[in-house]
N, C-alpha and C positions, 0 to 999 in steps of 0.2 A: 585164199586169194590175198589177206591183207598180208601174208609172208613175200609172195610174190613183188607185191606194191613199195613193202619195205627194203627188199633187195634192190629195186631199181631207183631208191633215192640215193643222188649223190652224193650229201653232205654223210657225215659218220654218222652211224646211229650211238647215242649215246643212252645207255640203261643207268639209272640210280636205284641201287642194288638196297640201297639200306633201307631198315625200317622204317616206315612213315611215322614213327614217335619222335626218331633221331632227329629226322630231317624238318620237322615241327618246333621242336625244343632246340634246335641250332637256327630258325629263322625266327623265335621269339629272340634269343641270345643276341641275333644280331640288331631286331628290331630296335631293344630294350638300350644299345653299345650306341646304335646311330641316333634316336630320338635325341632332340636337343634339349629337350624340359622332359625326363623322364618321368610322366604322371600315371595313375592310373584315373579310374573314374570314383569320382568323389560319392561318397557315400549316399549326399540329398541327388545325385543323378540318377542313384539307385531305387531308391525310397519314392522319386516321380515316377519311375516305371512302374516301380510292385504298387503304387497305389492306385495307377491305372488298371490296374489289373482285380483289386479290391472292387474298386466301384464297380467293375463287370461284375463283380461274384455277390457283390453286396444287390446289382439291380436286376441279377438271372433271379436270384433268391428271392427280391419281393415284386417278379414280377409270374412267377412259374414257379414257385415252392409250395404247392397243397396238390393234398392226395398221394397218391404213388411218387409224381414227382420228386417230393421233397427229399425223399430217401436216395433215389439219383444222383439230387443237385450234392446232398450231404457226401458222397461217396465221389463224388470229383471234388468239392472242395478237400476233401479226405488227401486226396492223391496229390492235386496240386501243393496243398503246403507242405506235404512231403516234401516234393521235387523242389521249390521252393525256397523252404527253407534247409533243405540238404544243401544246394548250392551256395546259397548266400552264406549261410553257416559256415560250410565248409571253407567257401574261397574266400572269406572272410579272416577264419583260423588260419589255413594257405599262406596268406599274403602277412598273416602277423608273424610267424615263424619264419620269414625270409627278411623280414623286419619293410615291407612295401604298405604298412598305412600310410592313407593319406594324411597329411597333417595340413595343407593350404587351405584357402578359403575357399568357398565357392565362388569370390569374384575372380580370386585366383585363378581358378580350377577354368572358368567362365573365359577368361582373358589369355589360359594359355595351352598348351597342347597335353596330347591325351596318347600314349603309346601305342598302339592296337599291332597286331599279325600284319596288315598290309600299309603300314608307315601311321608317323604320328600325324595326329586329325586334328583341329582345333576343339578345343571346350567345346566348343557353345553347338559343332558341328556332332559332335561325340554326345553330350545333350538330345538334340533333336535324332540320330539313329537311336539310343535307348527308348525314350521316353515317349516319342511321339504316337507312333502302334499302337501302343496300350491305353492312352490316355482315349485315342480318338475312339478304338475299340470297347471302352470303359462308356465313354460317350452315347456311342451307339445301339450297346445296351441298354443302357436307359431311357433311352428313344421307344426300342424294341416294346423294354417294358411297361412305359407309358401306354402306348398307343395299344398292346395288350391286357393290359387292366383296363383303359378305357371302351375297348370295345366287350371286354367278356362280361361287364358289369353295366 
């Protein structure tokens, strides 16, 4: 039926045949041509995320790390720094080979824009989508594992 449906639209149907890589890495290309302040994201906007993410794994671990547990929690931490630090690493090396370190400041970085796939974002907006997630979720753990050491003791 959705061939039928398609037939009786007026406008043309228009197919893009190419690969989804092409057509990915020609709207970064463009993204990166139109941005006015071509930035990426500054290094301490990265380091606020990944240490949100630390404090979850540092308050999973002392609040549910004994017995069988611990060997679990050990085997996701395992995993995670993998994925982790393959990515950062990686797009870190990435972006040094293209010559795209950053070099501005974080008040810089803070005060002006930030390239991304769907146009460029302010700092401070670019900021709060990395960081925030993981910080409040890092947060939350720690709540979890308060209030779970204080009741199992």
């Amino acid at each position: 039926m959705p061939a039928i449906a398609l037939a009786r639209h007026p406008g043309p149907a228009v197919l893009d045949l190419q690969p989804p890589r092409r057509a990915v890495l020609r709207r970064v290309e463009q993204v990166a041509s139109a941005s006015p302040l071509p930035g990426g994201m500054h290094a301490a906007a990265v380091a606020i995320g990944l240490s949100g993410y630390g404090v979850f794994l540092i308050a999973s671990w002392v609040g549910w790390a004994f017995g069988y547990t611990a060997l679990l929690i050990t085997v996701v931490y395992g995993l995670s720094l993998m994925y982790f630090g393959l990515l950062v690493g990686l797009g870190r090396s990435a972006a040094a080979a293209r010559g795209d370190i950053e070099t501005r400041s974080f008040r810089d970085f803070m005060r002006g824009r930030v390239a991304t796939l769907t146009g460029a974002v302010d700092g401070r907006n670019a900021l709060v989508q990395v960081a925030v997630m993981p910080v409040v979720l890092g947060l939350t753990m720690v709540f979890f594992a308060v209030v779970w050491r204080t009741i199992a003791h």
